[in-house]
C-alpha angles and dihedrals in degrees: 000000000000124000108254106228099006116147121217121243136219095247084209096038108037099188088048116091113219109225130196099238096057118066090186083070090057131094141200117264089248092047089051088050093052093041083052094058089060090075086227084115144050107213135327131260129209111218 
């Protein structure tokens, strides 16, 4: 279930929010997946 509220990060940037509306916020899927072992993150979204 989706996380009501939740903003998405900038897997490479954490303080930085991705948006939709600029592909330079965006990651790969293997770059999310190392950015979320860090423990820095709670989970991925798909835009």
């Amino acid at each position: 279930m989706p996380l009501q509220g939740a903003s998405p990060d900038n897997p490479h940037h954490h303080l930085i929010r991705a948006s939709v509306k600029i592909p330079k916020s965006w990651e790969t899927l293997d770059q999310s997946l190392t950015a979320l072992e860090t423990g820095n993150y709670s989970g991925l979204g798909f835009m």
